[in-house]
C-alpha positions as CSV (number, residue, x, y, z in Angstrom):
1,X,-14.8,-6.9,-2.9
2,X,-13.5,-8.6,-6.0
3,X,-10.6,-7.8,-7.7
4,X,-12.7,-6.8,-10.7
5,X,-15.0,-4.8,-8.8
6,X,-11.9,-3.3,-6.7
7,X,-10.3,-2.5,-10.3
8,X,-12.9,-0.1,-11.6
9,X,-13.2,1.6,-7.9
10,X,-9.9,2.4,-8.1
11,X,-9.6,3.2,-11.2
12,X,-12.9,5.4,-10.6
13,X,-11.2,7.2,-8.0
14,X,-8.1,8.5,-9.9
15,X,-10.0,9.2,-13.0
16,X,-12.1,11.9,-10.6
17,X,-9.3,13.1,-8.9
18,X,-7.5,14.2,-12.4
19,X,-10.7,16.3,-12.8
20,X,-12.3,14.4,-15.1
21,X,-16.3,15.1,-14.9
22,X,-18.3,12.6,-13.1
23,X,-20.6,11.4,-16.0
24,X,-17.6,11.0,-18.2
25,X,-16.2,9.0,-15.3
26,X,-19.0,7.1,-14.6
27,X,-19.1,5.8,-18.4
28,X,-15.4,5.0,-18.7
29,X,-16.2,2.9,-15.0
30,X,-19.3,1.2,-16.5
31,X,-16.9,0.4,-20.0
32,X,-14.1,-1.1,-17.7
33,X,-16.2,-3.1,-15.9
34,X,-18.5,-4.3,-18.9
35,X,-14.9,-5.3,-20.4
36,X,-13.7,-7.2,-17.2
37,X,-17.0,-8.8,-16.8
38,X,-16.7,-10.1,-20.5
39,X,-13.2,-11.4,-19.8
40,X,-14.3,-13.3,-17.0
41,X,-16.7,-15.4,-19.0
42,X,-14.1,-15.8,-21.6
43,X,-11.5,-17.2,-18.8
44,X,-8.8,-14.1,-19.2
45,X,-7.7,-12.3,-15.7
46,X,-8.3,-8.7,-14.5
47,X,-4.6,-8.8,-15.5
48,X,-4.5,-10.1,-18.9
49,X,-7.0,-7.1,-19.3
50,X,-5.7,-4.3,-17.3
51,X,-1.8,-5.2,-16.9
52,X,-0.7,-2.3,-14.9
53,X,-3.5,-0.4,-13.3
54,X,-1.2,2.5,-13.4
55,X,-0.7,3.0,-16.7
56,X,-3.9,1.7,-18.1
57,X,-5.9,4.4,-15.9
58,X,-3.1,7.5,-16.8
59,X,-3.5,6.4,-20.5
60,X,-7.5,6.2,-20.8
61,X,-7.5,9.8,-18.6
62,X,-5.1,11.7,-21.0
63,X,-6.7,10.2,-24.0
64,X,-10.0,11.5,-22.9
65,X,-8.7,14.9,-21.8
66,X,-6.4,15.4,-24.9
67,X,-3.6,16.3,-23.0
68,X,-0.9,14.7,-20.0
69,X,-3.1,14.6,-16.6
70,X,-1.6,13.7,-12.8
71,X,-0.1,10.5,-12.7
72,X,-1.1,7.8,-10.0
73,X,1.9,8.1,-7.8
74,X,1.4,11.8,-7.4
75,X,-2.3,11.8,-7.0
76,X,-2.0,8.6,-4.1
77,X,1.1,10.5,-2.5
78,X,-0.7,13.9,-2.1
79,X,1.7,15.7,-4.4
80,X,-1.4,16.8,-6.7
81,X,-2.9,17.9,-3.8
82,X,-0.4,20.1,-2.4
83,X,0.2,21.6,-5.8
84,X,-2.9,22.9,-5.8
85,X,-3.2,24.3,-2.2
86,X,0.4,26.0,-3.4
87,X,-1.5,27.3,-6.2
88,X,-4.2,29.0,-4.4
89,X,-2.4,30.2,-1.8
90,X,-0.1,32.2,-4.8
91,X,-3.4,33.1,-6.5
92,X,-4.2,34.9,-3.0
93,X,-1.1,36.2,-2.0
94,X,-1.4,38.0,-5.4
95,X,-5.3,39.1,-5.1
96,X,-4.3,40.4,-1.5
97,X,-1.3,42.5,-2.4
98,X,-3.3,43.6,-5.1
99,X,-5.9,45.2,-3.2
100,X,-3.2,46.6,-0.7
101,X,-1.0,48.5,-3.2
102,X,-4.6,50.2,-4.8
103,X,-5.3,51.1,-1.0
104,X,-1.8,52.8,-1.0
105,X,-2.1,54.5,-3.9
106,X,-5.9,55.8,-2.5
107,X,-4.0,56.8,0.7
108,X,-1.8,58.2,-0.6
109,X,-4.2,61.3,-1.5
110,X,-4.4,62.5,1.8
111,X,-2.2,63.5,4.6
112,X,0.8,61.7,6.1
113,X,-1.1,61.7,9.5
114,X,-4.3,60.7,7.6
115,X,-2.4,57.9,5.4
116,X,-1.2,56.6,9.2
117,X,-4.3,56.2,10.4
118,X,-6.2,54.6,7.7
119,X,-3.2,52.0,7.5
120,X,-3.3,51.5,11.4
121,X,-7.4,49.9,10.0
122,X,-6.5,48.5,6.8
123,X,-3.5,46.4,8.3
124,X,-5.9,45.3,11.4
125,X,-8.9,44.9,9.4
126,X,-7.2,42.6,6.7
127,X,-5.4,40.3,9.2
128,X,-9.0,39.5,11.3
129,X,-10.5,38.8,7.9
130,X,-8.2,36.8,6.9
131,X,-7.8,35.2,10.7
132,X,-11.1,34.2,10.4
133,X,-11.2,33.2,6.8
134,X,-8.7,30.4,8.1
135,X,-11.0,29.0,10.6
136,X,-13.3,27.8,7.9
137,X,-10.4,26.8,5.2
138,X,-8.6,23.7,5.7
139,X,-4.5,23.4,4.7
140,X,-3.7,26.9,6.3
141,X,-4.2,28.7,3.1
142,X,-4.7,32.2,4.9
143,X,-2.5,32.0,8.4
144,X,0.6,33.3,6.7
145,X,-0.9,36.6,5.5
146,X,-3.0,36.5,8.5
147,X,0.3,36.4,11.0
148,X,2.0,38.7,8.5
149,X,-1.2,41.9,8.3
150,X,-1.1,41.4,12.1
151,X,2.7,42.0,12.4
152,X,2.4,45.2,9.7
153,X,-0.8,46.4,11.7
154,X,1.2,46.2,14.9
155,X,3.9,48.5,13.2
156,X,1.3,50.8,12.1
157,X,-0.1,51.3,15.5
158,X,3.5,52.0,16.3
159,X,4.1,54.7,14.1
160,X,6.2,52.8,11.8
161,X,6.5,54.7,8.3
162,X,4.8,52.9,5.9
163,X,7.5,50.8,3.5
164,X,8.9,49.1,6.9
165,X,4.9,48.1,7.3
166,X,5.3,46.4,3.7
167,X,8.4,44.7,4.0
168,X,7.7,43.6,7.3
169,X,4.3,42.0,5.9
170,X,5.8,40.7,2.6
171,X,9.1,38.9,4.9
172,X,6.6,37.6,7.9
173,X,4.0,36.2,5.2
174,X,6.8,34.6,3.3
175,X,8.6,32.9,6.3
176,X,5.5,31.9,7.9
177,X,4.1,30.6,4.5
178,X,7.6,28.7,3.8
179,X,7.4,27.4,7.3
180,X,4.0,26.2,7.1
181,X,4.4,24.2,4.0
182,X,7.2,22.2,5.0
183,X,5.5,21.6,8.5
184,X,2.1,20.4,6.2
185,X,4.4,18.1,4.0
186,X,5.8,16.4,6.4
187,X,2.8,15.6,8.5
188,X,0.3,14.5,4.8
189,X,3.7,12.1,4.1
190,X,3.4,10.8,7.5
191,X,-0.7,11.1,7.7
192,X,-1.9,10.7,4.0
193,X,-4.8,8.4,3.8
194,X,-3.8,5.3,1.6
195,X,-6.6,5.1,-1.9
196,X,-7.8,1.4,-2.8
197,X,-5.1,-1.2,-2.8
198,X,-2.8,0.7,-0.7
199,X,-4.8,0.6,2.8
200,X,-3.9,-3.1,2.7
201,X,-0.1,-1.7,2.8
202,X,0.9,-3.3,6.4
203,X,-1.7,-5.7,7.1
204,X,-1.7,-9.1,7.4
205,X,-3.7,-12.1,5.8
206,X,-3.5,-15.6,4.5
207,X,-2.7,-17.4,1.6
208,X,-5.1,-18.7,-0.6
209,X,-3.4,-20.6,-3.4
210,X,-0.1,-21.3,-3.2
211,X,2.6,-17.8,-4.4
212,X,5.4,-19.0,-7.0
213,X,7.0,-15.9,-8.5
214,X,8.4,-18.2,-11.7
215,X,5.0,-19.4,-12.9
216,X,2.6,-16.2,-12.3
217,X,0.8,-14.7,-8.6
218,X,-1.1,-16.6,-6.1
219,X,-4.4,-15.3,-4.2
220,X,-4.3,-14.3,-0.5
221,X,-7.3,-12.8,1.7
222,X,-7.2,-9.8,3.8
223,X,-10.0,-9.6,6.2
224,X,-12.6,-10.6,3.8
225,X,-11.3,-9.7,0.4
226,X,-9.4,-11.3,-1.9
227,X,-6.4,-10.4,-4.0
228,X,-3.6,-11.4,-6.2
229,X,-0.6,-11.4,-4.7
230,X,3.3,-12.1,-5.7
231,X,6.5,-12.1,-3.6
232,X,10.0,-12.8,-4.1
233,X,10.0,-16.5,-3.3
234,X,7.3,-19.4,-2.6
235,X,4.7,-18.9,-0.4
236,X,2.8,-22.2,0.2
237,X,-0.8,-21.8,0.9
238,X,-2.5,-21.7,4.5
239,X,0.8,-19.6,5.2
240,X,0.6,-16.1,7.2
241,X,1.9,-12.9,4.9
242,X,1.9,-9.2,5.4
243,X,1.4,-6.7,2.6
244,X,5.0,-4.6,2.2
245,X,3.9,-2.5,-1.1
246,X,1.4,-2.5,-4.0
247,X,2.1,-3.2,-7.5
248,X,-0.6,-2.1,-9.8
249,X,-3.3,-4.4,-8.6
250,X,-1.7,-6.7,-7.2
251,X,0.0,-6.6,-3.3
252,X,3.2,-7.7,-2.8
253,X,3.8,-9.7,0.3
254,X,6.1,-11.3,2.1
255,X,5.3,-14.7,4.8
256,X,5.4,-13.9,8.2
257,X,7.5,-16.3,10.8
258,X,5.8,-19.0,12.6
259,X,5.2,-17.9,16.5
């Protein structure tokens, strides 16, 4: 893939995950690349167009939306991500407690023995729904409160009076949720797929035309794409690199030792 053509996918692929609709995607990707293509012919780079990928995408996307959207970094890291798994999992939590405190208050017509008994099924009822909600939700948005109805339900098969069945719901959904996350966060840091440029983070390639820092990038290939590269010294070409980072669209490498 070109670097042009690797530009506007990229660039594609952040604009949709800021929420931007697809045809107003679509004709911001088909405007880039019309732009780039026109450059070409006039001799300019992808970079005398573009500069920082970055910033050019995170500007176009709040000018369109009106307003400050998600910036690169945080949508390629996963941060966005999480946020709005964290999000949902409040919304939820809230939407569950919710309907438990109206089933108190409807329980709490009858009987002591009767409000017993009809917590004993709401309490069991609530954590197999929401058990089995998780099997078909990815991120474990439903576990916590699943783990924490089952521990209430056991207390109302107990006997337990009923405000030891909340707080022991509220504290085993909150540990188990605070648990979770940070179990979650540490495996998408470790696991998060790299987006465009960024797969190439790590490999290893060739260089195409010779890298001199002082007087602008040189071109590498990795497998069979090329890209503009720059490192902090020379890097003469036919020499071996490996891709430490990314820089906008442009990998920064560094030349690998002779075996």
């Amino acid at each position: 893939m070109s670097d042009r053509a690797q530009v506007v996918a990229d660039a594609e692929k952040y604009w949709l995950e800021t929420g931007l609709a697809h045809d107003v995607v679509e004709g911001m990707s088909n405007e880039l690349a019309m732009h780039l293509a026109e450059a070409e012919r006039d001799g300019r780079t992808v970079d005398e167009v573009v500069g920082d990928l970055a910033v050019f995408a995170e500007g176009w996307a709040a000018a369109v939306r009106g307003r400050p959207v998600d910036s690169w970094s945080d949508i390629q890291s996963g941060r966005t991500r999480r946020r709005r798994e964290f999000r949902r999992e409040t919304f939820f939590y809230g939407v569950a407690t919710t309907a438990l405190v109206a089933a108190a208050v409807v329980a709490g017509q009858g009987g002591s023995d009767v409000d017993q008994e009809i917590w004993r099924w709401l309490w069991t009822i609530f954590a197999i729904v929401v058990g089995i909600g998780e099997i078909f939700t990815a991120g474990f948005f439903l576990l916590p409160f699943a783990i924490g109805g089952a521990a209430a339900a056991i207390l109302a098969w107990l006997g337990v009076n009923l405000l030891a069945q909340w707080l022991v719901f509220f504290g085993v959904s909150t540990i188990s949720l605070l648990y979770l996350r940070k179990f979650i966060n540490r495996q998408d840091e470790a696991e998060q797929p790299r987006v465009g440029a960024n797969r190439w983070v790590g490999s290893e390639g060739v260089v195409l035309q010779g890298i001199d820092p002082h007087t602008g990038s040189g071109m590498v290939r990795i497998l069979n794409e090329e890209w503009r590269a720059t490192a902090l010294g020379k890097i003469p070409a036919g020499s071996s690199i490996v891709v430490t980072e990314v820089d906008g669209a442009r990998l920064i490498v560094e030349q690998l030792e002779d075996a």
